[in-house]
N, C-alpha and C positions, 0 to 999 in steps of 0.2 A: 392157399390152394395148390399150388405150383413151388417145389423145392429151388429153387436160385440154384444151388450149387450141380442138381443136375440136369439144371435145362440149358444150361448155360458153358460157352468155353471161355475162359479169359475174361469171361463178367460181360461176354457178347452173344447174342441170337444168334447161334447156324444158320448161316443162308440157306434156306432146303428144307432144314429141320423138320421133324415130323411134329414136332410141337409149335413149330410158329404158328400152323393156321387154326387150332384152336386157341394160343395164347391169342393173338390177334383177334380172333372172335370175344373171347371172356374178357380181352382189357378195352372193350366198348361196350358190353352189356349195357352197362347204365343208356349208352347213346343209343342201343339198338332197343332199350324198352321205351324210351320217349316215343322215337321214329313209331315204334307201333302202334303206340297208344294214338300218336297223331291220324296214324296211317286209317284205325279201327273207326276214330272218331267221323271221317269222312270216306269209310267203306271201298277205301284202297288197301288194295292188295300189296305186300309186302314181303319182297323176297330178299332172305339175303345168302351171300355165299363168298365165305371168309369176311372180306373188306370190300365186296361189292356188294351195293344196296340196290335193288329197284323196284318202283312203284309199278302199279298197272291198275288203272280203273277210271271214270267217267269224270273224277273230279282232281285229276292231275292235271293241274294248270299250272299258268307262269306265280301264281299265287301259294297255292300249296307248294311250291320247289325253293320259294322264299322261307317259310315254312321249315322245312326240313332245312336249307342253308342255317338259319339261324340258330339249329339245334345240333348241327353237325359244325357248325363254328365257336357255340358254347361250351364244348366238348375238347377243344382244341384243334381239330379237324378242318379241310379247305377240300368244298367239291371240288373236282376236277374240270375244270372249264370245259375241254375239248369232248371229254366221256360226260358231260352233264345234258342230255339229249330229251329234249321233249319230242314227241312221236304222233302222228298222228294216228285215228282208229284204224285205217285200215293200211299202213305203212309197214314194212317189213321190218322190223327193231332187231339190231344188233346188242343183244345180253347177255356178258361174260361169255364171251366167244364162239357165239350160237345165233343161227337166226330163227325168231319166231314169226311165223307168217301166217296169219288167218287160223289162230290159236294151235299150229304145227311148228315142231324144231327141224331145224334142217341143219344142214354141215354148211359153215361156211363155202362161199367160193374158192375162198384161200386155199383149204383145204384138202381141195378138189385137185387143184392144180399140185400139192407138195404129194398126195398119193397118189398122183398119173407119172409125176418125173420119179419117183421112191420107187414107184410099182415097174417102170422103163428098164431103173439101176439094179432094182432085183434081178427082172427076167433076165439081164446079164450076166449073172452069177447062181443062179439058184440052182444050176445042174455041177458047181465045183463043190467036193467032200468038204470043205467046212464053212458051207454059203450059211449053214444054221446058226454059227455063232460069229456073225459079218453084222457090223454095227450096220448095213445096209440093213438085211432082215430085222435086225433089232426095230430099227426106226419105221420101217413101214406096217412091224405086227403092232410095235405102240402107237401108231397113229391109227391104225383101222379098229384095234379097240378102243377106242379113243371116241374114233368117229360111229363105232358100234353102238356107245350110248344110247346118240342120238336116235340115230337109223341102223336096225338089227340085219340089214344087208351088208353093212359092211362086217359084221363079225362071224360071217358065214364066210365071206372073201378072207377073212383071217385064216379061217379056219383049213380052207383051200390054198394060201402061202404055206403058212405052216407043214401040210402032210406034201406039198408039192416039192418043197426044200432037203437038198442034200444033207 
């Protein structure tokens, strides 16, 4: 499927690669079609994204996550102890670097706090002639679109950096 000699430098994955996150996707196919069959057979929901796997539904228990250990250890694979979270119905769950709360995504808090100090370091520079290409602006246009995904206020605030910027 995939050429070896141009996905590859030196017979190594580019860290970065635009090709890792589907190579990484395609070389667990096999594991992410077990995972769903399981997933179908007890009417959990099953999302994945890249090499993150998560369940969501009524009958995620300490039992079905044996379950899927089994089948992501057959595979060669080791959940990840500390990211391996069981959540309760109405608990906020942290999901590939998003929270989902009462079936809403919201921006981390992290977040929060790295675009009020980016946003602080802007407003320091954003009236100097080349504050547009200041790895400051770089990082706070890619984190509001970023955080735009989630919540489309923030990519109205992009949009407002951007025409505000020298």
């Amino acid at each position: 499927m995939f050429n070896r000699t141009v996905v590859t430098y030196y017979n190594q994955m580019p860290t970065g690669s635009r090709i890792s996150m589907p190579l990484a996707f395609w070389a667990n196919i096999r594991m992410f079609n077990e995972l769903h069959a399981l997933s179908k057979k007890h009417s959990v929901q099953m999302t994945v994204y890249v090499d993150d796997v998560t369940f969501s539904g009524d009958q995620v228990n300490k039992l079905f996550r044996s379950c899927v250990n089994k089948i992501i250890s057959k595979h060669g694979h080791t959940m990840h102890p500390s990211k391996t979270i069981l959540y309760k119905p109405a608990q906020a769950k942290l999901v590939t670097g998003i929270i989902i709360c009462r079936h809403e995504m919201k921006v981390r808090n992290e977040q929060h706090h790295l675009f009020s100090c980016e946003m602080e370091q802007w407003k320091a520079i954003k009236d100097i002639p080349t504050a547009s290409q200041a790895s400051t602006t770089s990082r706070l246009l890619g984190r509001l679109y970023s955080m735009g995904v989630i919540d489309s206020k923030y990519s109205s605030k992009a949009k407002t950096v951007k025409s505000s910027t020298c």
